[in-house]
LOTOR-149115 format. One record per residue (C-alpha): x, y, z; residue number from 1. Coordinates in steps of 0.25 Angstrom, whole numbers. Example, Ala and Ser with C-alpha at 12.3 -4.5 7.8 and 13.67 -1.06 7.14 Angstrom:
2
+-------+-------+-------+-----+
!     u !     v !     w !   i !
+-------+-------+-------+-----+
!    49 !   -18 !    31 !   1 !
!    55 !    -4 !    29 !   2 !
+-------+-------+-------+-----+
***
This chain:
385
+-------+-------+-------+-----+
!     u !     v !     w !   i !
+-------+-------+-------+-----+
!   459 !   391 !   393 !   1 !
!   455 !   396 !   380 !   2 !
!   448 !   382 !   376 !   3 !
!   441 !   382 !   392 !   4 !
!   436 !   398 !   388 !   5 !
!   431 !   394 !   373 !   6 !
!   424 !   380 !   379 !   7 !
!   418 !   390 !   390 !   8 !
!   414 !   400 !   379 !   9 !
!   407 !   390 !   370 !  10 !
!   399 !   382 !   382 !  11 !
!   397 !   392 !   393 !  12 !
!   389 !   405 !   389 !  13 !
!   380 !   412 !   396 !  14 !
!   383 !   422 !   406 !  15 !
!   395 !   416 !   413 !  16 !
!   391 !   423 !   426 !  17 !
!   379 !   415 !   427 !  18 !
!   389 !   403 !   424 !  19 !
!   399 !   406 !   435 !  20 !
!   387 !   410 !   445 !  21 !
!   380 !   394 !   441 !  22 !
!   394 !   388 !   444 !  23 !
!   398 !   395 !   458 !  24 !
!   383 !   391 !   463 !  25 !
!   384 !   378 !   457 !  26 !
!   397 !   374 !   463 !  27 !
!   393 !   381 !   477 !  28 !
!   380 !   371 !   478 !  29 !
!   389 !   359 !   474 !  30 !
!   396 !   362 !   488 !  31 !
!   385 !   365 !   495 !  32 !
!   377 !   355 !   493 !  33 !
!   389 !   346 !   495 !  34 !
!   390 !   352 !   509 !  35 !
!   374 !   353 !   511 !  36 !
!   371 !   338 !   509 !  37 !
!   380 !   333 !   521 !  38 !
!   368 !   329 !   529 !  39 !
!   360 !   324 !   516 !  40 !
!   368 !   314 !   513 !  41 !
!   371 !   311 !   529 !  42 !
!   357 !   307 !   528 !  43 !
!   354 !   299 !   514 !  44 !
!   369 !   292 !   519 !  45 !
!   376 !   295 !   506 !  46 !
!   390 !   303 !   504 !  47 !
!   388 !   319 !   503 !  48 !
!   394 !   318 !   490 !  49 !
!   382 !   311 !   482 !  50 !
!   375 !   324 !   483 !  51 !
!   387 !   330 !   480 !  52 !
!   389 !   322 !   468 !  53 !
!   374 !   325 !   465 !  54 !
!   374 !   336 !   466 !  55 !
!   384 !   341 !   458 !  56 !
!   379 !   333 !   447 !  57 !
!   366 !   340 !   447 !  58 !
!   374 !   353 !   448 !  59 !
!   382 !   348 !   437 !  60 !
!   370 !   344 !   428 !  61 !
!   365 !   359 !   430 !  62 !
!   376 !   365 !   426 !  63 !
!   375 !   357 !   413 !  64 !
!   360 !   359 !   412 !  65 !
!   364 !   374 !   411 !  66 !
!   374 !   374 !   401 !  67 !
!   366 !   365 !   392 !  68 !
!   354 !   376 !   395 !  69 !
!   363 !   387 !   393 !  70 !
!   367 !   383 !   379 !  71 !
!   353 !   381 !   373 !  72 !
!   348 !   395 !   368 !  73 !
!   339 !   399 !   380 !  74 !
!   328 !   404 !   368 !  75 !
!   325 !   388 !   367 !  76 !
!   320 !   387 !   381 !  77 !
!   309 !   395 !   376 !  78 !
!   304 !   383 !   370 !  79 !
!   303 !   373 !   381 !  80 !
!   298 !   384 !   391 !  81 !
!   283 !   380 !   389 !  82 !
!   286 !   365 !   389 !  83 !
!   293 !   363 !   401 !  84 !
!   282 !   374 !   407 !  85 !
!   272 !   363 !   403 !  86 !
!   280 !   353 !   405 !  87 !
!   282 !   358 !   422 !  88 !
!   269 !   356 !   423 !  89 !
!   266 !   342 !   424 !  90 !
!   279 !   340 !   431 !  91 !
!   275 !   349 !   443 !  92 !
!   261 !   343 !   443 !  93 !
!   265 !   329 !   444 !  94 !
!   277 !   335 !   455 !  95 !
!   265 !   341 !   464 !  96 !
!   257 !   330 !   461 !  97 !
!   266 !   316 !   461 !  98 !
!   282 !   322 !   462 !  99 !
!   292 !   317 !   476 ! 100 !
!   287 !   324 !   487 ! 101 !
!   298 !   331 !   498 ! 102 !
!   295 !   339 !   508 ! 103 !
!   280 !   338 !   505 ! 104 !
!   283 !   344 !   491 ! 105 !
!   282 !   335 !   478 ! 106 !
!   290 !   344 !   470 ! 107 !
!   299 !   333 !   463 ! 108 !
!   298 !   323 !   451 ! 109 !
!   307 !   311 !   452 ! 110 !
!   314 !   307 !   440 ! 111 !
!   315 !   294 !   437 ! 112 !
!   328 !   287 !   434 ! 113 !
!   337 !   297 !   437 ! 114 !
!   332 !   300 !   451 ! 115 !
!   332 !   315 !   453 ! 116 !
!   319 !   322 !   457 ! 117 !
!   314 !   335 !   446 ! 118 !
!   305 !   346 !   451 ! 119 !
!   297 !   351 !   441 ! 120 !
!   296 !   365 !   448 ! 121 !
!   311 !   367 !   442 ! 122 !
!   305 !   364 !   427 ! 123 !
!   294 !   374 !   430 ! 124 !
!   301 !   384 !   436 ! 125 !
!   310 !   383 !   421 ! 126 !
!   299 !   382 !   413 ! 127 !
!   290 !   393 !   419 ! 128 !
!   302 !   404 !   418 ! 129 !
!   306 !   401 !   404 ! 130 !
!   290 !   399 !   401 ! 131 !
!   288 !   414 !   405 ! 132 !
!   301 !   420 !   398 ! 133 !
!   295 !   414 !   385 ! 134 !
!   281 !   419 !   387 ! 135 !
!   288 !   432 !   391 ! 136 !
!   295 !   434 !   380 ! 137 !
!   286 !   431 !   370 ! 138 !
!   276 !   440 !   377 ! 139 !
!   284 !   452 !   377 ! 140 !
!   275 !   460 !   368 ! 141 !
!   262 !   456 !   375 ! 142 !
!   266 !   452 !   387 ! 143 !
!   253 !   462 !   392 ! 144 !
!   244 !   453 !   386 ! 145 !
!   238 !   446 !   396 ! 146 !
!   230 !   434 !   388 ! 147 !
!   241 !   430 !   380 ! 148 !
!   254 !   434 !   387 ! 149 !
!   252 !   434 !   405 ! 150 !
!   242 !   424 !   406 ! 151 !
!   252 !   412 !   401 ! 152 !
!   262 !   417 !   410 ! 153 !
!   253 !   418 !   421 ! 154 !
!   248 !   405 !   420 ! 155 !
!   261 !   398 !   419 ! 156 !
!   266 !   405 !   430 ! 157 !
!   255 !   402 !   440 ! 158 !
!   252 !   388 !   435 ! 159 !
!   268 !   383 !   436 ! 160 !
!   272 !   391 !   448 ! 161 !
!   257 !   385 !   454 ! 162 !
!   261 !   370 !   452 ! 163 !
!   275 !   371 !   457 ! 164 !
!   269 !   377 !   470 ! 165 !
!   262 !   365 !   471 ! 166 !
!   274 !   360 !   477 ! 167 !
!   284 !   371 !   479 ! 168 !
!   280 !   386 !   482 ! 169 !
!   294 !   391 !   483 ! 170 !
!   298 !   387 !   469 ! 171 !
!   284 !   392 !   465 ! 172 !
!   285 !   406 !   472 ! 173 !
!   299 !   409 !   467 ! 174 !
!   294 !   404 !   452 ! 175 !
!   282 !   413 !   453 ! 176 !
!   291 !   424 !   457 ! 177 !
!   301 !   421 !   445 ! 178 !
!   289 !   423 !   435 ! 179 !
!   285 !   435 !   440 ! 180 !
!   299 !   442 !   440 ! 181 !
!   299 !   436 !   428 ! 182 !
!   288 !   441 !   421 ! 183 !
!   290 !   454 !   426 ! 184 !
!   302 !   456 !   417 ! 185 !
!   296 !   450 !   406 ! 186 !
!   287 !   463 !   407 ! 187 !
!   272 !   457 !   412 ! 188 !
!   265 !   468 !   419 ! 189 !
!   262 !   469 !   434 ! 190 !
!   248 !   468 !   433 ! 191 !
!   251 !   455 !   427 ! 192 !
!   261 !   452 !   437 ! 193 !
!   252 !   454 !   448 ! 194 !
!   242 !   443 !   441 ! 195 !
!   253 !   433 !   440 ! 196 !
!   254 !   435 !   456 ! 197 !
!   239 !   434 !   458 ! 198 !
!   242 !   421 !   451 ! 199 !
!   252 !   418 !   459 ! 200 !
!   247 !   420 !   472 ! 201 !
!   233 !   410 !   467 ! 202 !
!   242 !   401 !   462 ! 203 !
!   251 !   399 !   474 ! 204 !
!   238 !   399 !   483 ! 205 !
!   234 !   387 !   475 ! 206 !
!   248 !   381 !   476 ! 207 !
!   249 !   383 !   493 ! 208 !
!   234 !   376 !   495 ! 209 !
!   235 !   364 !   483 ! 210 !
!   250 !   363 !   485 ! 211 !
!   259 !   353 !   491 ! 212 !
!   267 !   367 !   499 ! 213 !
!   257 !   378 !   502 ! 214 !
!   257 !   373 !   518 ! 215 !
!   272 !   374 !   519 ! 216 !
!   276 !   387 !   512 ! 217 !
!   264 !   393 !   521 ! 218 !
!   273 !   389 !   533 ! 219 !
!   286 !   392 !   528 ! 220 !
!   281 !   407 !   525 ! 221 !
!   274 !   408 !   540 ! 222 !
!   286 !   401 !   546 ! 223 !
!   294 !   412 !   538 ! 224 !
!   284 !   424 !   540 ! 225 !
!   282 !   421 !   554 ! 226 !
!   294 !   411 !   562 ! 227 !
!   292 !   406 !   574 ! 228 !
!   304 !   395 !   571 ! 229 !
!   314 !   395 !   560 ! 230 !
!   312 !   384 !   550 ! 231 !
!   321 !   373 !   552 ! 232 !
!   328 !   375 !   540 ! 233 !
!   330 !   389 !   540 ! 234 !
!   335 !   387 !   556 ! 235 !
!   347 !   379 !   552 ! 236 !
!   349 !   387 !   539 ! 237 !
!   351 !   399 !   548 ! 238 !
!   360 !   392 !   557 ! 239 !
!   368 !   387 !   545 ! 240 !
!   370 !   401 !   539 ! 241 !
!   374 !   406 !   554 ! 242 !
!   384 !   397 !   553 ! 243 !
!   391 !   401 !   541 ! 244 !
!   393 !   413 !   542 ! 245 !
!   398 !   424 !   535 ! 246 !
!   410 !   412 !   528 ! 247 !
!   403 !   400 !   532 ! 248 !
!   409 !   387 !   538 ! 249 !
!   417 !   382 !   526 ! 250 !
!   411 !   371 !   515 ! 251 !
!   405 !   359 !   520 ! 252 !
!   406 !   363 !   535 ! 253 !
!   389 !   367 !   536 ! 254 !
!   383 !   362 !   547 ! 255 !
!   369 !   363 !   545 ! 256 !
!   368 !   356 !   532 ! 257 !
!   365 !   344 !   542 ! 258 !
!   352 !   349 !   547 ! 259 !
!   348 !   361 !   537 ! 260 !
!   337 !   354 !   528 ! 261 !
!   340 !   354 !   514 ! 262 !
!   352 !   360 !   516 ! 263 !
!   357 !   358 !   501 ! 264 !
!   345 !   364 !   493 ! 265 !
!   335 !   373 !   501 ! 266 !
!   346 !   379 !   512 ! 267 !
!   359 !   376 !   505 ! 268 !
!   362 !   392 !   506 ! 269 !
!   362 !   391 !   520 ! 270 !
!   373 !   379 !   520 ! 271 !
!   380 !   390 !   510 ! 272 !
!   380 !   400 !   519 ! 273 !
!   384 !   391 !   532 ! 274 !
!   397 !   385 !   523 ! 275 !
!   400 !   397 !   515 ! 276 !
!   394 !   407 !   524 ! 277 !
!   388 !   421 !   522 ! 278 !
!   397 !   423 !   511 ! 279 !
!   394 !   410 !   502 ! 280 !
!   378 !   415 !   504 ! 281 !
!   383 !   427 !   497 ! 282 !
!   391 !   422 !   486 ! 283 !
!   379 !   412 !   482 ! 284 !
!   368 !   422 !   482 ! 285 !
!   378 !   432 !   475 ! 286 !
!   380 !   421 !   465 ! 287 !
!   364 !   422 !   463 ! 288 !
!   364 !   435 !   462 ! 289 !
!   373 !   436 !   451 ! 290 !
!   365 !   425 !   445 ! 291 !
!   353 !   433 !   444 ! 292 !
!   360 !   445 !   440 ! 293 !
!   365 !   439 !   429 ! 294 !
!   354 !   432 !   426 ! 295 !
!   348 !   446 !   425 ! 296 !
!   359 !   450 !   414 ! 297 !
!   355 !   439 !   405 ! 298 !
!   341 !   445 !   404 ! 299 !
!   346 !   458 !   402 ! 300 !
!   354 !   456 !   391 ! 301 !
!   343 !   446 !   386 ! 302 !
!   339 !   452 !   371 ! 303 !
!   328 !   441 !   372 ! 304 !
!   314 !   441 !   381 ! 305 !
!   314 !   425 !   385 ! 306 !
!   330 !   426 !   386 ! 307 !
!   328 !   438 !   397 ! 308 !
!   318 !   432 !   402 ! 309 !
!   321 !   419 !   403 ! 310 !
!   334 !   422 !   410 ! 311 !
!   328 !   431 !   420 ! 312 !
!   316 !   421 !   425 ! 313 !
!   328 !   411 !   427 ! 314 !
!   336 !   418 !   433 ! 315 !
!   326 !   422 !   445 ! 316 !
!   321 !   409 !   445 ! 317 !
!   336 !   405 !   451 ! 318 !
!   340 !   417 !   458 ! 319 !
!   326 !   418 !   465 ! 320 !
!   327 !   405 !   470 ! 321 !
!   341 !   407 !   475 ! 322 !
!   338 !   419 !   484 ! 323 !
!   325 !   414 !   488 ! 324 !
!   335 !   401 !   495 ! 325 !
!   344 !   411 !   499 ! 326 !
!   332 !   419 !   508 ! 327 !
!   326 !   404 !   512 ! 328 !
!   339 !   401 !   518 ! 329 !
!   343 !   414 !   524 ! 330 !
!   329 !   415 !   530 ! 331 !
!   322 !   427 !   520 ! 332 !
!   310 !   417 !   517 ! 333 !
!   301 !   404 !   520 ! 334 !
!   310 !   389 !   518 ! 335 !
!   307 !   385 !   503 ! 336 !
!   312 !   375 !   496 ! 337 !
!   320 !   383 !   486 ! 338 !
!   335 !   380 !   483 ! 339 !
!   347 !   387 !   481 ! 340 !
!   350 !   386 !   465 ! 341 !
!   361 !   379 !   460 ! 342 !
!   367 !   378 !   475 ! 343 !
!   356 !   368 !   481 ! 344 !
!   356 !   353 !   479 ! 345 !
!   346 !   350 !   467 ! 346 !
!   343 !   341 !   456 ! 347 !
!   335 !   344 !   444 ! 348 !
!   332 !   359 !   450 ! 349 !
!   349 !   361 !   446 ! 350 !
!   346 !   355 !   433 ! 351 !
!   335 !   368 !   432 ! 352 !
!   342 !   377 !   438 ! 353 !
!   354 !   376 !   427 ! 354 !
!   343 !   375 !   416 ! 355 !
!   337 !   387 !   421 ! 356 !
!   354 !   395 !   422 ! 357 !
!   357 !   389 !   409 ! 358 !
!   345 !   395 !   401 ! 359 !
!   349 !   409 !   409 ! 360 !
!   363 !   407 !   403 ! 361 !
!   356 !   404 !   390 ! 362 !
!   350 !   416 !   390 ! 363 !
!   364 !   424 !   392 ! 364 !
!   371 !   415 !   382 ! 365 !
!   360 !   419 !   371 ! 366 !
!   361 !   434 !   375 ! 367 !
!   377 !   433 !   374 ! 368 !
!   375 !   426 !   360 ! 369 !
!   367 !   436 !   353 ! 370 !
!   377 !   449 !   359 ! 371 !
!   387 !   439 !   353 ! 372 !
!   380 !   440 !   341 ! 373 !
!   377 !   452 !   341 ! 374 !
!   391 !   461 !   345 ! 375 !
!   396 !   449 !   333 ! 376 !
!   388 !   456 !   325 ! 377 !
!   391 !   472 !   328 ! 378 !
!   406 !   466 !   326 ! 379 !
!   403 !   461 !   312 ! 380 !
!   395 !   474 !   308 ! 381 !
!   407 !   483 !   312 ! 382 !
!   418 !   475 !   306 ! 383 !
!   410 !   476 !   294 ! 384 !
!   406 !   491 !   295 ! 385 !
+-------+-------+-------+-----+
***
């Protein structure tokens, strides 16, 4: 036991919190997803368990993406922030313009040789976080200086979240929001604020008339603001979550996973709830809650600007997204295509998602390093006193 706590020591650091609440998500999408793609694999004629079996894999390659993040000092991010920003550029240009189109929606590069599909929205969203946590900090003591300080942040804000509405609003709307909270804690004034709307608002025009998605999220949101029928998806989504209850129907026993569309990615909650009931929906959104508070420790016990900073933007990112799947499913909003983090079947979006978990843990394995360093250093002063 002494060797398994001195191994866990030197490898896993960061807030263990954080670690345990990635695991118990991780694991519980693992079974989901077994049990959501029933159906899928009825139809492509394979065995259940080749999603399983890749799914898990993915998983399992996330979960090492986040260690290997978590071990590099989070203060070296700041130097690739600006080249993957201008990196995510091209890519989601030549996405809108030339990428594999679904569901009218050419969000997706395909990779050659290893066969797996990357959308560069993910790499954006990243980019554009950690982008603004640098210009942030480093702005600190001029962040009222219009020319030089607010209108590089507002220009990488419109310009990137204006491309990835090109071909996918949601993720645009929730990223936009994501700066704003964002930048309201790095301390920019409202009036600014309120430009960065106005910016916003033009950009997103732009994005719903030139756009691949404008005409579709115009009818989602009428459909939602004034039903007269229930989108099909949402339909069998309510009728799943009927069914489970307040302790669902037992693992692998859902029905509806055979005619619930993307039943492992964008509704995957509502498989939840009919398996594990009322009670499974509670403990995963209780686990993203926990997520976000501790997310929020690490920025308060940040000593450094970008480390706050940092941590905070990501940890929206992912909790926002979350809840915003949750309200989809439970029927507080329009149908998007969002998904359920770390739960929902994925591909290179996992491999993003535990980048962006390990640079959190990042953040609260420096912060723990220097307290360490520092109450070392008020023992060494007394013994010497």
């Amino acid at each position: 036991m002494n060797k398994i706590k001195e191994w866990t020591d030197k490898n896993i650091q960061g807030d263990p919190v954080i670690w345990l609440v990635v695991i118990c998500l991780s694991v519980f999408g693992i079974l989901v997803v077994y049990s959501a793609t029933g159906s899928l694999a009825y139809r492509a004629g394979v065995n259940t368990e080749k999603y399983l079996l890749r799914h898990a894999i993915m998983v399992g390659l996330s979960l090492f993406v986040m260690w290997v993040a978590h071990k590099i000092d989070y203060r070296y991010y700041s130097k690739l922030t600006h080249i993957a920003l201008l990196l995510s550029v091209p890519l989601l240009l030549y996405a809108w313009l030339f990428g594999s189109s679904i569901n009218q929606a050419s969000r997706w590069i395909d990779l050659p040789f290893i066969g797996i599909q990357f959308q560069p929205s993910d790499l954006a969203k990243l980019a554009l976080i950690a982008a603004l946590a640098t210009m942030l900090a480093k702005r600190q003591q001029k962040i009222n200086d219009f020319k030089e300080s607010l209108i590089p942040i507002l220009a990488w804000c419109g310009g990137i979240c204006a491309l990835i509405a090109m071909t996918n609003i949601s993720t645009a709307v929730l990223l936009f929001a994501t700066c704003m909270l964002l930048l309201f804690i790095g301390r920019v004034p409202v009036k600014y604020l309120a430009m960065l709307m106005v910016v916003g608002a033009f950009a997103g025009l732009i994005a719903m008339k030139v756009g691949q998605r404008g005409e579709t999220a115009l009818s989602r949101i009428e459909s939602f603001l004034h039903p007269t029928e229930i989108p099909y998806q949402a339909k069998v989504a309510n009728m799943a979550m009927a069914s489970g209850g307040v302790l669902g129907n037992g693992p692998g026993t859902s029905v509806q996973r055979n005619f619930l569309p993307e039943a492992y990615s964008d509704f995957v909650f509502a498989i939840i709830i009919e398996e594990y009931g009322l009670i499974g929906g509670i403990f995963v959104l209780f686990l993203y809650l926990v997520l976000l508070y501790r997310g929020m420790r690490v920025v308060a016990n940040s000593d450094r600007a970008f480390g706050g900073l940092l941590s905070a933007g990501l940890t929206f990112a992912l909790v926002i997204q979350a809840l915003v799947n949750i309200g989809v499913v439970v029927g507080l909003g329009p149908v998007t295509g969002q998904t359920l983090p770390l739960i929902s079947m994925g591909g290179t979006s996992l491999l993003f998602t535990g980048l962006s978990l390990g640079i959190i843990l990042s953040v609260s394995r420096g912060e723990q390093d220097d307290f360490s360093a520092v109450s070392g250093e008020m023992k060494n002063t007394i013994r010497t006193a």
